[in-house]
C-alpha positions in Angstrom: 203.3 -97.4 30.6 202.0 -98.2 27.4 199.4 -96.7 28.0 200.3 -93.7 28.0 202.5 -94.2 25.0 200.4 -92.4 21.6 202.5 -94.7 19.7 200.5 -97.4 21.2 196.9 -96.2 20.1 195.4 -96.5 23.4 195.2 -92.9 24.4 192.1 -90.8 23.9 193.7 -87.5 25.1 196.8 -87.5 22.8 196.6 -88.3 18.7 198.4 -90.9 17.3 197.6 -94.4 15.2 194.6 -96.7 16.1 196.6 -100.0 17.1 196.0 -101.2 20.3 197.9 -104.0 20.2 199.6 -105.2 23.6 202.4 -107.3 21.3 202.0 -105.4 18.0 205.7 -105.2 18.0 206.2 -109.4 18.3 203.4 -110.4 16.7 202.7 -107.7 13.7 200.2 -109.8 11.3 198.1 -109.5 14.0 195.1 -107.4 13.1 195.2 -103.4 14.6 192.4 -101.5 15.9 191.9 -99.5 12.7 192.0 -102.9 11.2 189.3 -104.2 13.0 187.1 -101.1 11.9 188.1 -101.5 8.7 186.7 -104.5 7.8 184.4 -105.6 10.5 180.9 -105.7 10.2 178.0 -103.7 11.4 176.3 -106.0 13.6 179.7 -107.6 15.3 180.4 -104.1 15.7 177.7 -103.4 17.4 178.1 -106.3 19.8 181.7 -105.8 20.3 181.0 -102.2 21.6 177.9 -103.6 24.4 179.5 -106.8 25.3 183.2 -105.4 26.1 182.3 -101.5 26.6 179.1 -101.6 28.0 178.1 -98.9 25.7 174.5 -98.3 25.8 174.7 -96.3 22.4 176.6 -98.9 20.7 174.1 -99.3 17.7 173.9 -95.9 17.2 178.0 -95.7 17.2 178.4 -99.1 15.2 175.8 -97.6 11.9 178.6 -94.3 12.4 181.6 -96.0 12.4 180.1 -98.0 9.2 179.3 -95.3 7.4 182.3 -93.2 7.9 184.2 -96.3 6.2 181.4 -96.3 3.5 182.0 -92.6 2.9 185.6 -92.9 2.7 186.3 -91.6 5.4 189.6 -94.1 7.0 189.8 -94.0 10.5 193.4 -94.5 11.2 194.3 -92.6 14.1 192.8 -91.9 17.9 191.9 -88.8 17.1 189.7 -89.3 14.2 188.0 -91.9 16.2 186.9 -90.1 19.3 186.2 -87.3 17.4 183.5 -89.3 15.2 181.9 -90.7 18.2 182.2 -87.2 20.1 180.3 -86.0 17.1 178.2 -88.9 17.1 176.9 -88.6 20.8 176.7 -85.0 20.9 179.6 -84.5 23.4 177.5 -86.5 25.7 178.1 -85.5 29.0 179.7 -88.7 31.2 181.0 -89.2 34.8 183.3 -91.8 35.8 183.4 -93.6 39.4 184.7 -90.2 41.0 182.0 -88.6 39.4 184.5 -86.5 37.3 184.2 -86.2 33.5 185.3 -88.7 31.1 185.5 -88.7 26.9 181.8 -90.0 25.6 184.7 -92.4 23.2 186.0 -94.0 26.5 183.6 -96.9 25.8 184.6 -97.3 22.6 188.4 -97.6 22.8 188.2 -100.1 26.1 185.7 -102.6 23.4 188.1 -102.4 21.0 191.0 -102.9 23.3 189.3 -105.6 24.4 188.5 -107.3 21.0 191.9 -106.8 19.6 193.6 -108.4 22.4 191.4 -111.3 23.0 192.2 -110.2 26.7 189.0 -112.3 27.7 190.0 -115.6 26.2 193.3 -115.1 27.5 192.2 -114.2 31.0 190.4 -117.2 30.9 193.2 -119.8 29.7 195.6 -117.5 32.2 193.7 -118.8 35.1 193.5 -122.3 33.5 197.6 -122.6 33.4 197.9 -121.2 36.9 195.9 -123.8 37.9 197.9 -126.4 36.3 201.3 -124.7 37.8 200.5 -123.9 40.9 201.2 -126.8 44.0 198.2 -127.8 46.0 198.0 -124.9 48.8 199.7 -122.0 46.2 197.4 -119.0 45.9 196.6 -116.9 43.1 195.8 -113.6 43.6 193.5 -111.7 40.5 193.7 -107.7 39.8 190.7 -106.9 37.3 189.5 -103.6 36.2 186.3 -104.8 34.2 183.3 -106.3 35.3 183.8 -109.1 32.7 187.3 -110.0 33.6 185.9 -110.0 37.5 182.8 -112.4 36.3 185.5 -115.0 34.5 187.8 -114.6 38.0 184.6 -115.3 40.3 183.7 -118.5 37.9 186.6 -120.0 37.7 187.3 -119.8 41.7 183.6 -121.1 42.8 183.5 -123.6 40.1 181.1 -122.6 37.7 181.8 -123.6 34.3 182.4 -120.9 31.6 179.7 -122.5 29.7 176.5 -122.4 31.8 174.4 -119.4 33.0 175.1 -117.4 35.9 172.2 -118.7 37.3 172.6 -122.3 37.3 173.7 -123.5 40.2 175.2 -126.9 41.1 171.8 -128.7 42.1 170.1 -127.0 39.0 172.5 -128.2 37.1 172.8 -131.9 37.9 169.0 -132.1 39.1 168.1 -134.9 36.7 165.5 -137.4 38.6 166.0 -139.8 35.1 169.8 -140.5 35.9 171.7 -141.8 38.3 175.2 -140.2 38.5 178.3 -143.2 38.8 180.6 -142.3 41.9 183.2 -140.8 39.6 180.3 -138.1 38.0 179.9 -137.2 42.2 183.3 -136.8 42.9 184.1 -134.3 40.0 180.4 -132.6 40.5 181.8 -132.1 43.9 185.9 -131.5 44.0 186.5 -127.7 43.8 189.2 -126.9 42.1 190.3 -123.5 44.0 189.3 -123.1 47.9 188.2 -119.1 48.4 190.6 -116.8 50.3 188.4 -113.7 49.7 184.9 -114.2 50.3 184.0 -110.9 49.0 186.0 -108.8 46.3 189.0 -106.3 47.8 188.5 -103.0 46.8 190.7 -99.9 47.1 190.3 -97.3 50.1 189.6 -93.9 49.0 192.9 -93.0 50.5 194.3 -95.2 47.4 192.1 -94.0 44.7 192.5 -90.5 45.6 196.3 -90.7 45.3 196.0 -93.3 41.9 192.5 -92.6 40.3 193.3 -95.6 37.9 192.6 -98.4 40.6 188.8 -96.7 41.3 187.6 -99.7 39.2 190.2 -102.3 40.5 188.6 -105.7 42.2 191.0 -108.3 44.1 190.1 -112.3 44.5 192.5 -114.5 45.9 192.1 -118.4 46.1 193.8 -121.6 47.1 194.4 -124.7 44.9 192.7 -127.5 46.4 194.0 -130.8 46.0 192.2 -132.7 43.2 
């Protein structure tokens, strides 16, 4: 698994170069993790680190990771980087889901796997295709690991457009008392597009995570195409 791979740059707990790149090998213009640090700056930084890793300390890390660059410092490999933010946050003690410990940098790499790999944008134009592929009655069935990939997965099978607030539901939305909608605006307000197999989100027994810790974080959906 490539994961596993140091070549890759995805591994905290073994040293090799900061890529991250899922196709590095078929697409290598395409810019690296230590690229990304290299150039990027402080405030999208920041925001790439609490959007995509949730990291609560992501200014603090962003101003490090800056100045490290400033001071010459060139963070090409995995070790350099979870070493600065291991320095950074003061070996911060941290528990993952099993409540067992996890590297303070595991934040960290997951944003910038995250960033480098567009893997949201293409998560979301994934779904989009299957849509268009599957025959009216095919299901698709969703594995995410990450709150965000579950939040596009859960829009895209109720219907909510990637655009509007979580909040807004259909009647919010459309609640306008100054315009009257033609019968072609009703039928699209109202055609879903998937039909929900899985009311709530499958996830693993404890049996399963205790034999594979890496699915503790794994949600499943599963919908129907509808026909439009």
């Amino acid at each position: 698994m490539m994961f596993d791979d140091p070549t890759r740059g995805f591994s905290i707990s073994q040293d090799g170069p900061l890529d991250m790149r899922m196709d590095g090998n078929r697409f290598p213009d395409q810019p690296s993790a230590a690229d990304v640090i290299q150039y990027i700056e402080e405030e999208d930084l920041e925001k790439i680190l609490k959007v995509y890793g949730e990291e609560k300390q992501a200014k603090k890390l962003a101003r490090a990771i800056i100045e490290a660059r400033y001071m010459f410092k060139s963070l090409r490999t995995t070790s350099e980087l979870s070493s600065l933010v291991a320095t950074v946050l003061n070996n911060e003690l941290r528990l993952d889901k099993l409540s067992r410990p996890t590297h303070v940098a595991t934040k960290t790499f997951q944003a910038l796997r995250i960033f480098v790999n567009n893997e949201m944008n293409e998560l979301n134009r994934g779904l989009e295709i299957a849509h268009d592929l599957l025959k009216p009655g095919g299901n698709l069935v969703v594995l995410t690991f990450h709150s965000l990939e579950d939040r596009i997965v859960k829009r895209h099978m109720v219907g909510i457009d990637m655009d509007e607030p979580i909040t807004n539901t259909l009647s919010q939305k459309y609640r306008n008392p100054g315009k009257v909608h033609t019968q072609d605006e009703l039928d699209e307000i109202f055609t879903k597009k998937w039909n929900v197999i899985t009311k709530h989100i499958l996830s693993p027994s404890e049996v399963e995570v205790e034999q594979n810790p890496r699915s503790r974080s794994a949600k499943l959906r599963c919908a129907s195409k509808n026909q439009i």
